[in-house]
C-alpha positions as CSV (number, residue, x, y, z in Angstrom):
1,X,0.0,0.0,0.0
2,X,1.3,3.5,-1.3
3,X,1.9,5.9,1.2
4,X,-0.9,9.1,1.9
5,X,0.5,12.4,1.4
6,X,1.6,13.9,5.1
7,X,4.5,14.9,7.2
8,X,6.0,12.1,8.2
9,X,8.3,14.1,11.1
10,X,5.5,15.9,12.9
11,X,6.7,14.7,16.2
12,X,10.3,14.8,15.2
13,X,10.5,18.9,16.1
14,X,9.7,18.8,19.8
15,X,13.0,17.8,20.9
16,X,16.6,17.9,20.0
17,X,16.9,14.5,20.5
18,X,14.4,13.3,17.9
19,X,16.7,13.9,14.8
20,X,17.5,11.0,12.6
21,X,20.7,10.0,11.8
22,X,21.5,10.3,8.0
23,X,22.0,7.7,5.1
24,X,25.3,7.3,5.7
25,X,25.4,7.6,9.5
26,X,22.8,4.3,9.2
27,X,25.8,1.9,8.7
28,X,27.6,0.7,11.5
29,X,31.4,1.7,11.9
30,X,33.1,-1.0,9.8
31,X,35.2,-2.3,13.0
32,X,31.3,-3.3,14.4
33,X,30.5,-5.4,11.6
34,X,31.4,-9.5,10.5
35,X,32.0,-10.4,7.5
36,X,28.6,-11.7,6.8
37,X,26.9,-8.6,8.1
38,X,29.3,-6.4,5.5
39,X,28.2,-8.5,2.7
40,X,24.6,-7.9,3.7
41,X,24.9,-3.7,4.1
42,X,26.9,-3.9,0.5
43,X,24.4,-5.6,-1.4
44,X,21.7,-3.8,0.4
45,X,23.4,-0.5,-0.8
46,X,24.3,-2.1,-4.2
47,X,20.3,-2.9,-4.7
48,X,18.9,0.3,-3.6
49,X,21.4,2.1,-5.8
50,X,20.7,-0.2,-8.2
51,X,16.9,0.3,-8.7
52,X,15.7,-2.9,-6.8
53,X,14.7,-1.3,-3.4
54,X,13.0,-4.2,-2.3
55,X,15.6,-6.9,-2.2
56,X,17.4,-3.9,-0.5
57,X,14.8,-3.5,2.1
58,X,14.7,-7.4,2.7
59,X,18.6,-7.8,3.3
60,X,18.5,-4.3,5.3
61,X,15.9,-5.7,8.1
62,X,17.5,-9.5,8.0
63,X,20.6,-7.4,8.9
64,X,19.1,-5.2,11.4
65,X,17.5,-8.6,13.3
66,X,21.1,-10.5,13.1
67,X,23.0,-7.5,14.8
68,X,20.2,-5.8,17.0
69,X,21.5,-2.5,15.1
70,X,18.6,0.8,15.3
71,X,20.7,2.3,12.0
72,X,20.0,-0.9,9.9
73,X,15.7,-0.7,11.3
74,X,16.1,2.9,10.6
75,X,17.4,1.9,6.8
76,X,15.1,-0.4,6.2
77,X,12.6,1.8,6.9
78,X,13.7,5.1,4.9
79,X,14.1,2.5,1.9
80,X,10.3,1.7,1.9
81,X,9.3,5.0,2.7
82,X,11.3,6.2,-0.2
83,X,9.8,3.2,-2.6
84,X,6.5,4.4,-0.9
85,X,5.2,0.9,0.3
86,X,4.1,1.5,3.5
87,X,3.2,-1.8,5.0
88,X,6.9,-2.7,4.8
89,X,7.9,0.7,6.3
90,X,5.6,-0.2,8.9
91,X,6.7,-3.9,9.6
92,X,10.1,-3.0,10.0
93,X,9.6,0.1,12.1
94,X,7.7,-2.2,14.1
95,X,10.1,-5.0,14.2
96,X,12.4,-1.8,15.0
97,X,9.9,-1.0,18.0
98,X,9.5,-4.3,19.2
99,X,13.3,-5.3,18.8
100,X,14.2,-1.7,21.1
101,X,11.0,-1.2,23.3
102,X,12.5,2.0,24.8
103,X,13.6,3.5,21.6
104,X,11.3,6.8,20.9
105,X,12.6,7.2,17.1
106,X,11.3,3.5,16.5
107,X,7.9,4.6,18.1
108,X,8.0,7.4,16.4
109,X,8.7,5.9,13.2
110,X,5.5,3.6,13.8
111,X,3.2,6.2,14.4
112,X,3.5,8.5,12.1
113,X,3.4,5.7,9.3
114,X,0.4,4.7,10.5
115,X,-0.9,8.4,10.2
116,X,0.7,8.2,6.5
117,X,-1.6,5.0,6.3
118,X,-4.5,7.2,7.5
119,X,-4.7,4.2,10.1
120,X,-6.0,6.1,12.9
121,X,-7.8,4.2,14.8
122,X,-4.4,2.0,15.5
123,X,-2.3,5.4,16.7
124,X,-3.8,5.5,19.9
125,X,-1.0,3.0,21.6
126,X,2.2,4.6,19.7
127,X,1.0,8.0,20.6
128,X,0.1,7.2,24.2
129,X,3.9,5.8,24.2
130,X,5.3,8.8,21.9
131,X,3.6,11.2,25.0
132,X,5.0,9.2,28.4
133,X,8.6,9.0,26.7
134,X,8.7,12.9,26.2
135,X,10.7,14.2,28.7
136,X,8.9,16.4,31.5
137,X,10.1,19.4,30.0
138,X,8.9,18.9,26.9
139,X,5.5,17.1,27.1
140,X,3.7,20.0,26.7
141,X,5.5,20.8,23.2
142,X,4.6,17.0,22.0
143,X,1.0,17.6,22.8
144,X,0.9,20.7,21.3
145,X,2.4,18.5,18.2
146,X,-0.3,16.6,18.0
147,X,-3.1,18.4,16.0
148,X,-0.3,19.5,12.9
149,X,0.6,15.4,12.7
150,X,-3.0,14.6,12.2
151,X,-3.9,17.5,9.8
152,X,-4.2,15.7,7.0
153,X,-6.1,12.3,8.4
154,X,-9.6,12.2,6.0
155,X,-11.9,11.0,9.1
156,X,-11.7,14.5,11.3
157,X,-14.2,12.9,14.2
158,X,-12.3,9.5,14.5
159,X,-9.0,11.7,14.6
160,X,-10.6,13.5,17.7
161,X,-12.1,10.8,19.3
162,X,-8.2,9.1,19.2
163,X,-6.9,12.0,20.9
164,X,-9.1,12.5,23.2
165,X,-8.9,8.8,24.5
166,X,-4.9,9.3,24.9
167,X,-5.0,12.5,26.6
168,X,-7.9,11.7,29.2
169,X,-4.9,11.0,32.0
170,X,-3.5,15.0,31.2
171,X,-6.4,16.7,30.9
172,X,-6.9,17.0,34.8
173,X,-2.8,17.8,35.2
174,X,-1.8,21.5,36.1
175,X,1.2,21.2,34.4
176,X,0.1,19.4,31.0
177,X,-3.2,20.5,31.2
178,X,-4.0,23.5,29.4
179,X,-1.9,22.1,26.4
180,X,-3.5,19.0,26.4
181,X,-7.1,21.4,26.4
182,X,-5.8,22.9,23.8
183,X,-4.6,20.3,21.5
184,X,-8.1,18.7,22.0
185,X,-9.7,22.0,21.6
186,X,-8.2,21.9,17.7
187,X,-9.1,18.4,17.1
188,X,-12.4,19.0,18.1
189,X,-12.6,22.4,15.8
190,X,-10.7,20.9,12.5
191,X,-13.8,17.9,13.2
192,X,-16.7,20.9,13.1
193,X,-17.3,20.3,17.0
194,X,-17.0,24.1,17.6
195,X,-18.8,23.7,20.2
196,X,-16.7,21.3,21.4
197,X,-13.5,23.3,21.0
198,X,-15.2,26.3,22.8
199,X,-15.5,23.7,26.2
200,X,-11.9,22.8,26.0
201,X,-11.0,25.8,25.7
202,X,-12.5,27.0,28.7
203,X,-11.5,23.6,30.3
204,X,-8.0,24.8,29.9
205,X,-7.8,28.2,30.9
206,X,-9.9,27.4,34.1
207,X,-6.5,25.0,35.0
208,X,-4.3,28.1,34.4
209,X,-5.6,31.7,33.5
210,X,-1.9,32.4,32.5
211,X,-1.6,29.6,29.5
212,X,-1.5,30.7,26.2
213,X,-2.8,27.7,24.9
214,X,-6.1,28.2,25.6
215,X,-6.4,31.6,24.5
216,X,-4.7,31.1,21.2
217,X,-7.6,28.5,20.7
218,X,-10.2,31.0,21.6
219,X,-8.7,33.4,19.1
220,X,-8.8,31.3,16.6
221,X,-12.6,30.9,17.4
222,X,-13.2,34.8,17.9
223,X,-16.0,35.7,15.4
224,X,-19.8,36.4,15.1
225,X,-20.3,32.3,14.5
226,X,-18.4,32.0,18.2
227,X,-19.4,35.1,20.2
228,X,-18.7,33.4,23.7
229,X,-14.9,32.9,22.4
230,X,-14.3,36.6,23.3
231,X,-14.4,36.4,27.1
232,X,-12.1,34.0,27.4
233,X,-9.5,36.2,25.9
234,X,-10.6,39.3,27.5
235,X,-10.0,37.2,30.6
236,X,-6.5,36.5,29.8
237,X,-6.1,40.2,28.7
238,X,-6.9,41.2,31.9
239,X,-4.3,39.7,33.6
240,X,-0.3,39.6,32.2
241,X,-0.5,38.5,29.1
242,X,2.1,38.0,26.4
243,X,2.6,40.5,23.9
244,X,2.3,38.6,21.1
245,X,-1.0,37.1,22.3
246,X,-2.4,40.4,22.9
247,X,-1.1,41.3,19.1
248,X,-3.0,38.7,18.0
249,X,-6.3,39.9,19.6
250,X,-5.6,43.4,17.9
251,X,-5.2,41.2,14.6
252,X,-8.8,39.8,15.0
253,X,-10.4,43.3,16.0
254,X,-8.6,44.5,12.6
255,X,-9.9,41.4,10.5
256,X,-13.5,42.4,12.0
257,X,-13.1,45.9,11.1
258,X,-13.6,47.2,15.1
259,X,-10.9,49.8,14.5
260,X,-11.4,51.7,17.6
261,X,-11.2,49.3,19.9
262,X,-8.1,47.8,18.0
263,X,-6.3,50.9,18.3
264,X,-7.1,51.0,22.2
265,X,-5.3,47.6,22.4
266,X,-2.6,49.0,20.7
267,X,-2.2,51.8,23.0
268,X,-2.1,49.6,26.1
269,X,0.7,47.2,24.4
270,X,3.0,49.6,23.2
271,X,2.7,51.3,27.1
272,X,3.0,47.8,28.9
273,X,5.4,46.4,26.0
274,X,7.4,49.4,24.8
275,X,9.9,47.0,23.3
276,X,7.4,45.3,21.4
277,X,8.0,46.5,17.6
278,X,5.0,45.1,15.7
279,X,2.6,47.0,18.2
280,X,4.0,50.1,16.9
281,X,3.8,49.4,13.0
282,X,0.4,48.5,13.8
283,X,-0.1,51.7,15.6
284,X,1.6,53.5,12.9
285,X,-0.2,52.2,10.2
286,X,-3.9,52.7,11.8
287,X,-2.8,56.4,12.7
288,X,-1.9,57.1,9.0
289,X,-5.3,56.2,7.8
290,X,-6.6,58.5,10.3
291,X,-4.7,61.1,9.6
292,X,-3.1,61.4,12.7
293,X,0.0,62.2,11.6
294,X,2.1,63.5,14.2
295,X,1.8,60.8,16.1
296,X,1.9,58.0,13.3
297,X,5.3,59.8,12.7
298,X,6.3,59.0,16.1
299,X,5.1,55.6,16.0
300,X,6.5,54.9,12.7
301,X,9.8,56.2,13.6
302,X,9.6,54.2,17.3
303,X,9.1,50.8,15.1
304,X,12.2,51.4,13.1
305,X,14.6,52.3,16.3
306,X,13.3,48.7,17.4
307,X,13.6,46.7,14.3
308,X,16.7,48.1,13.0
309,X,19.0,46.3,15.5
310,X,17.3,42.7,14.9
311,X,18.7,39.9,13.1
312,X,18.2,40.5,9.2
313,X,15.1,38.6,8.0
314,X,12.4,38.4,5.4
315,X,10.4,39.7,8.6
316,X,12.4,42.2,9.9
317,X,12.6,43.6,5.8
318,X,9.3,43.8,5.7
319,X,8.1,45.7,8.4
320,X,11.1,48.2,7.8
321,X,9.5,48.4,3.9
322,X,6.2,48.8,5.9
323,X,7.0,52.0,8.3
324,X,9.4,53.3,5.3
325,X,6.0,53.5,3.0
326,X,3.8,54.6,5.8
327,X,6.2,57.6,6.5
328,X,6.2,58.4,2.7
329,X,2.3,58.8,2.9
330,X,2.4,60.8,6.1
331,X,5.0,63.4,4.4
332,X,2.5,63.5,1.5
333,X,0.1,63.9,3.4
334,X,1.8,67.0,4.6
335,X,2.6,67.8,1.2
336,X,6.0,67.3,1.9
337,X,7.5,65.9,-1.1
338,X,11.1,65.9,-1.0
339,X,10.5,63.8,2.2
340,X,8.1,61.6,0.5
341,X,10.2,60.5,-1.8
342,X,13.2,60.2,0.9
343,X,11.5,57.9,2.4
344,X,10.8,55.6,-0.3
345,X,14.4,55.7,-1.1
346,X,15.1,53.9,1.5
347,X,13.4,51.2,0.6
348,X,15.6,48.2,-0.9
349,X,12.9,45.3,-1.3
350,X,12.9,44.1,-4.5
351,X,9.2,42.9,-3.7
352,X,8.0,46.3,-2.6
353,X,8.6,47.7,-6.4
354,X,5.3,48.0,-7.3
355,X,4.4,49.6,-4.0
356,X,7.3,51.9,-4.4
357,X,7.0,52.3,-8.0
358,X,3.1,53.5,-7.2
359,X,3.4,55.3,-4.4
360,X,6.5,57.5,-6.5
361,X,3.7,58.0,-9.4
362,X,1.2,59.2,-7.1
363,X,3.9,61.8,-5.9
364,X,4.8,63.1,-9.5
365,X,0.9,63.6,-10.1
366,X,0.8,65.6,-7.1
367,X,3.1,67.8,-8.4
368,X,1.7,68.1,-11.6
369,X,3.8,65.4,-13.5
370,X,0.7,62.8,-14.3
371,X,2.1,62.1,-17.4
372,X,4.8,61.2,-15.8
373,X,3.6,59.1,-13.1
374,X,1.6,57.2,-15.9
375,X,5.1,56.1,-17.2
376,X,6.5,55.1,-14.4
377,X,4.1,52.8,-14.1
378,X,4.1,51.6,-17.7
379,X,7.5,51.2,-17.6
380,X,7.5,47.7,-14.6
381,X,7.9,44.6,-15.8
382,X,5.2,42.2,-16.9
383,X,7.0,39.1,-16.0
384,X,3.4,37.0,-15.4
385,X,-0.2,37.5,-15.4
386,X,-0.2,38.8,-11.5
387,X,2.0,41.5,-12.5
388,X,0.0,42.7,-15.4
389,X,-2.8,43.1,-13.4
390,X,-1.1,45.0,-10.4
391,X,0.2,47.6,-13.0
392,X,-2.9,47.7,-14.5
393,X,-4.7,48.2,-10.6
394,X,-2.4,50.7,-10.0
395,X,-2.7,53.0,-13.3
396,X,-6.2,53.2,-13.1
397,X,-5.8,54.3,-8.9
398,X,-3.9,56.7,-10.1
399,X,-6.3,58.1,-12.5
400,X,-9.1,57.9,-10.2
401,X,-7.3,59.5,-7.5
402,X,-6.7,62.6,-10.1
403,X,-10.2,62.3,-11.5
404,X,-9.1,61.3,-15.0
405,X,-12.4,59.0,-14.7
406,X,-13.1,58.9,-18.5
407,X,-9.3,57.4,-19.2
408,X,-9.3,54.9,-16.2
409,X,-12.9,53.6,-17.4
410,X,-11.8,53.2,-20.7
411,X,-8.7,51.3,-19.4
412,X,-10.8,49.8,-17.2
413,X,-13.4,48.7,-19.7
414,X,-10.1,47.2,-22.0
415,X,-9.5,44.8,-19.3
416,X,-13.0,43.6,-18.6
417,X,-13.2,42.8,-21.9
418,X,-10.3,40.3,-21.7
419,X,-11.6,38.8,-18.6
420,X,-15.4,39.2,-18.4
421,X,-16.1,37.2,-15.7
422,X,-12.9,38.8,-13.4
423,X,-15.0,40.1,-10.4
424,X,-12.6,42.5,-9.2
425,X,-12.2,44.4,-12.4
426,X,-16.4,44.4,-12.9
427,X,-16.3,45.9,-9.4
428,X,-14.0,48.8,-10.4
429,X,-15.6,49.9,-13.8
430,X,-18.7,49.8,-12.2
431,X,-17.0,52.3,-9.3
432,X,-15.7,54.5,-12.6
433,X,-19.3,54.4,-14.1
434,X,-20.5,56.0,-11.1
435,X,-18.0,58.8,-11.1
436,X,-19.1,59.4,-14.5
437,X,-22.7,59.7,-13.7
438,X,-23.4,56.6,-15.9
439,X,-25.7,55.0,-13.0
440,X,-27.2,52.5,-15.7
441,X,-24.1,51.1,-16.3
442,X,-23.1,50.6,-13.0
443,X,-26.1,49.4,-12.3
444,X,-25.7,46.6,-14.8
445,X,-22.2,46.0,-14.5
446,X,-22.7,45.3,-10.1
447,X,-25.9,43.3,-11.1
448,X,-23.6,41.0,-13.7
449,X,-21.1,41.2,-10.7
450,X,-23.9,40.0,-8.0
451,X,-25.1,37.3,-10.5
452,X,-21.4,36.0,-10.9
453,X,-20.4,35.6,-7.4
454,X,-23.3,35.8,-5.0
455,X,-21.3,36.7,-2.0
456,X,-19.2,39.7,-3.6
457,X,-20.8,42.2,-0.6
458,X,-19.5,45.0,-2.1
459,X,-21.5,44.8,-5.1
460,X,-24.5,44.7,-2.8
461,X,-23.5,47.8,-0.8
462,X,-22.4,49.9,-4.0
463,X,-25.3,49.3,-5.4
464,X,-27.8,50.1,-2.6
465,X,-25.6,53.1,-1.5
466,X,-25.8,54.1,-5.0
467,X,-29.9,54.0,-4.9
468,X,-29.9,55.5,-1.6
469,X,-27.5,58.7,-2.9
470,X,-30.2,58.9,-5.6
471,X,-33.3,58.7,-3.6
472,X,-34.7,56.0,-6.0
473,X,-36.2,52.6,-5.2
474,X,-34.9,53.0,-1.1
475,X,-36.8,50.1,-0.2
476,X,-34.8,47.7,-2.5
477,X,-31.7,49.9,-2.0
478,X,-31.7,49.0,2.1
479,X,-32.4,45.5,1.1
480,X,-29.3,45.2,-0.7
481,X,-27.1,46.9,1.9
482,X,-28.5,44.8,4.9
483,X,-27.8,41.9,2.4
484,X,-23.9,43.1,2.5
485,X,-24.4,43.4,6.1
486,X,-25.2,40.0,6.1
487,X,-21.6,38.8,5.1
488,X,-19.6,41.2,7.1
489,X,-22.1,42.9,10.0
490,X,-19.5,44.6,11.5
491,X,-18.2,46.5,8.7
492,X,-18.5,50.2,9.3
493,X,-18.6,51.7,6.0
494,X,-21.6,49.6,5.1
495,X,-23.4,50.5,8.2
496,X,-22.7,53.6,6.8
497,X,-24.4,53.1,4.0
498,X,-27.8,51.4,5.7
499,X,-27.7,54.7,7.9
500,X,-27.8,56.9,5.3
501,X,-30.6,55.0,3.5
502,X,-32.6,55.3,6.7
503,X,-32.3,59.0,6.6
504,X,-33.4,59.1,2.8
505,X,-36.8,56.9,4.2
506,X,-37.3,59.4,7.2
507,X,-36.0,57.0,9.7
508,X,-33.8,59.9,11.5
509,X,-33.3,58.2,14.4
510,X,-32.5,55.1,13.4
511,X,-30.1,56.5,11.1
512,X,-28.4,58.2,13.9
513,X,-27.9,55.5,15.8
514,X,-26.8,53.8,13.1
515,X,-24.4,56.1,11.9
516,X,-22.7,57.0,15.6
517,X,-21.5,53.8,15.6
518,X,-20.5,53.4,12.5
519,X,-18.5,56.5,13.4
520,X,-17.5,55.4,16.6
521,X,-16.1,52.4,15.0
522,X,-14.1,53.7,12.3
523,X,-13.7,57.6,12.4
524,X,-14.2,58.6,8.3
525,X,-14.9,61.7,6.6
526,X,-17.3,60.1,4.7
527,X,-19.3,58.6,7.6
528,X,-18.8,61.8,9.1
529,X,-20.6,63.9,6.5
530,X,-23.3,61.9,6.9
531,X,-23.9,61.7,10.9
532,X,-23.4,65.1,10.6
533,X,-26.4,66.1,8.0
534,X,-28.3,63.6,10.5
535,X,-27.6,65.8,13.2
536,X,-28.4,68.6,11.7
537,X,-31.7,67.5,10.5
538,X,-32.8,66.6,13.8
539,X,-31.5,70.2,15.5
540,X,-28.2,68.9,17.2
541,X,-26.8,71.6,15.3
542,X,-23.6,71.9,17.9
543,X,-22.5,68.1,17.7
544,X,-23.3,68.0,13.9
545,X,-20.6,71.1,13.4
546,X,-18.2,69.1,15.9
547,X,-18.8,65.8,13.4
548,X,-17.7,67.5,10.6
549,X,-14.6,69.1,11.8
550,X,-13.4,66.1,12.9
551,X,-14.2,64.6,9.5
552,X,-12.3,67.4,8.0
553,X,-9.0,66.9,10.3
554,X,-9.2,62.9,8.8
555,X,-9.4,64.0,5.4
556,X,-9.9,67.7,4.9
557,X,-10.4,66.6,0.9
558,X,-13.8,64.6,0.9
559,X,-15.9,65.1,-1.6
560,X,-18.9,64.2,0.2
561,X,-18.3,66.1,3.4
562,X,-17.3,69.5,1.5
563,X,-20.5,68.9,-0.9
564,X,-22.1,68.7,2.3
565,X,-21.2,71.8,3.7
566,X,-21.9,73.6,0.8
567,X,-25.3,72.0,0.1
568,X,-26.3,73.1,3.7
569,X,-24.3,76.3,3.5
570,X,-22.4,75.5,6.4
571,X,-18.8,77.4,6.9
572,X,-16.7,75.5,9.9
């Protein structure tokens, strides 16, 4: 029987031990051998050189039971593994086993063969042995090796059900424990019990608050599907938690789209965790969107002052490339572009040219050089099909962004026409079409977008948002935005949208409240311009003028919020 595909060395990473000897290291010193045992490792080498690896295998394990030698088991083992029978690799690593009953690499060797074999229901015994011959030290490192080994077994439940009956003597253990929660907390989840992986979970972190284990489960969990995930790292928050684990709560608030309360996160880490450097890219990064630009600069600048000293890396390159660009776009911001462009000079990743290459065109439009920028981008290579789209993404951006909408929808329309059903590009044109106050063509361009790929919630929102701005058919326009909502509820730019449709019906107060969270979420001059006309509808005249000059300290250049103002005459 042909091996399944699989790590066969899941195991062999938890301790130093575990590493096999090599090939060559699998003969015994010459001195060690008789005569008849040399003639038996020569052939065997002769014959697997030789293309016949199963005569090899058969004089490799005759040896191995004459001399009592692990190398010769260990072999006869590689040399079915690597003809991909695995019955024979498993005989011999269990004649291995049997032969050294103490050995872990034979044991080893065993199980995860079986796992090869998908034979799960017979891993229970090596792994129960593979667990109690970890060292102390390191038991809680095998356990947590246990979910990646059985990854790719086909019968998820029976996987779980295994595991589970192995680790029912750790799962009261202080020490083991929480690992042991965890690792059963996965099993459970990769089998669709999340259910059950929400229990262990909480299993584990009531044996110890302070393990990560648990609370790298529950993030995994976090989401609207798994709402009682949450708590449990909010617990663990609450006491001394590791930065990283904390970073990876800020990651889930940011994959959610619950910017505010990601960026008070990041405040506490980078005050409890100074020293921490990804808190402060983060930081960084989040404060350049909201235009906070002083004190993105100082975070920014914070970040590099960490990272610079660290061990070079395609990490550490990176998240230099990443602070280098977002100080670019602060300096633009500030229309500072000399600096602007300092900054991107520092950047030396040849995977960052696009970026670079973009954010250099957008400069040289800026300063009245379009033409120029247009070229620059032209100019990249178109080495594969990714590429040519990235340029393509990025010339159109940047004749959006300097309201050349006619030329980017005719570019636009080019590339749709090569790849009609390309969801992405439908979605953009249809953007342009707007722009260009060509509402039936957006119209059918988000509806052919909709019909292609039913949970593209953009289209949805677009579209409603778009019948909302006109004041046409607001029924079916909210429809279509609570339908968007309906893929990503916490997205604040498309409860945005249903807010502002709510105002177009008359709903003013639900449209405020549904509009101050959307702003309270994710600060936006957009969403700002509208919670302010709300507010100004219903008489709250003060706090509407307060909206809107926050809006215009994020992004004193929206459209909406200056044709806002000067719709309602309003001078700030």
């Amino acid at each position: 029987m042909a091996l399944a595909t699989g790590s066969l060395h899941a195991f062999a990473q938890t301790t130093p031990e575990a590493a096999a000897p090599s090939a060559s290291e699998a003969v015994p010193a010459q001195s060690a051998m008789n005569g008849e045992l040399f003639y038996i490792v020569l052939l065997g080498e002769l014959n697997a050189a030789g293309g016949e690896p199963g005569i090899a295998y058969q004089l490799y394990l005759e040896g191995a039971r004459k001399a009592d030698d692990p190398r010769l088991y260990q072999r006869a083992v590689e040399i079915a593994l690597q003809s991909r029978s695995g019955e024979a690799a498993l005989q011999a690593a269990r004649a291995w086993s049997k032969a050294e009953p103490a050995s872990r690499d034979a044991n080893r060797y065993v199980l995860q063969i079986l796992l090869a074999l998908n034979r799960v229901a017979d891993t229970a015994e090596p792994l129960k042995t593979e667990l109690a011959m970890a060292p102390d030290a390191d038991r809680s490192a095998a356990i947590n090796a246990i979910p990646p080994a059985y990854a790719q077994i086909s019968d998820k439940k029976l996987a779980a059900t295994v595991v589970e009956q192995v680790l029912g003597s750790y799962l009261a253990d202080p020490l083991n424990g929480p690992a042991a929660w965890t690792t059963l907390g996965r099993m459970r989840l990769a089998a669709g019990d999340t259910s059950g992986a929400l229990e262990a979970a909480r299993s584990g972190q009531t044996l110890s608050a302070a393990a990560p284990g648990p609370v790298q489960l529950a993030l995994e969990m976090m989401g609207p599907k798994v709402p009682l995930a949450e708590p449990l790292v909010l617990h663990y928050l609450s006491g001394q938690p590791l930065p990283e684990l904390r970073m990876g709560y800020v990651r889930v608030l940011l994959e959610a789209q619950r910017y505010g309360e990601a960026m008070q996160q990041l405040s506490l880490l980078t005050s409890q965790n100074p020293e921490f450097p990804d808190a402060w890219l983060v930081q960084g990064s989040l404060q350049v969107q909201e235009n906070q630009l002083n004190a993105a600069e100082i975070s920014l600048k914070r970040f590099i002052t960490l990272a610079e000293p660290l061990a070079a890396g395609e990490g550490r390159s990176r998240g230099l490339s990443a602070a280098y660009m977002a100080l670019s776009q602060v300096a633009e911001n500030r229309k500072d572009y000399p600096a602007a462009a300092a900054w991107l000079q520092k950047i030396d990743n040849a995977d960052e040219l696009l970026a670079v290459q973009t954010r250099r065109a957008s400069l040289l439009a800026k300063q009245g050089k379009l033409a120029e920028g247009r070229a620059l981008l032209q100019s990249l290579p178109e080495r594969t099909p990714a590429e040519i789209r990235m340029k393509l993404t990025a010339e159109v951006q940047l004749l959006r962004d300097n309201k050349q909408y006619q030329t980017a929808y005719d570019l636009m329309a080019k590339a749709v026409a090569e790849h009609p059903e390309d969801a992405d590009l439908l979605y953009d044109q249809a953007m342009l079409a707007e722009k260009l106050d060509k509402m039936d063509d957006m119209e059918r361009l988000l509806r052919k977008l909709i019909a292609l790929k039913p949970d593209y919630h953009h289209a949805y929102n677009a579209l409603g948002y778009s019948l909302a701005e006109r004041n046409v058919r607001l029924p079916e326009a909210r429809d279509l935005i609570r339908k968007a909502l309906e893929f990503v509820p916490n997205d604040p730019f498309i409860a945005d949208s249903l807010g502002w449709v709510e105002f177009r019906m008359g709903n003013n107060d639900e449209a405020l409240r549904v509009l101050d969270g959307a702003f309270k979420a994710k600060p936006d001059a957009e969403i700002a311009a509208h919670l302010g006309e709300v507010l100004w509808t219903l008489g709250q005249r003060e706090r509407a003028t307060s909206i809107w000059k926050e809006g215009l300290q994020i992004n004193s250049d929206n459209e909406t919020l200056l044709a806002t103002l000067k719709r309602l005459q309003v001078k700030l």
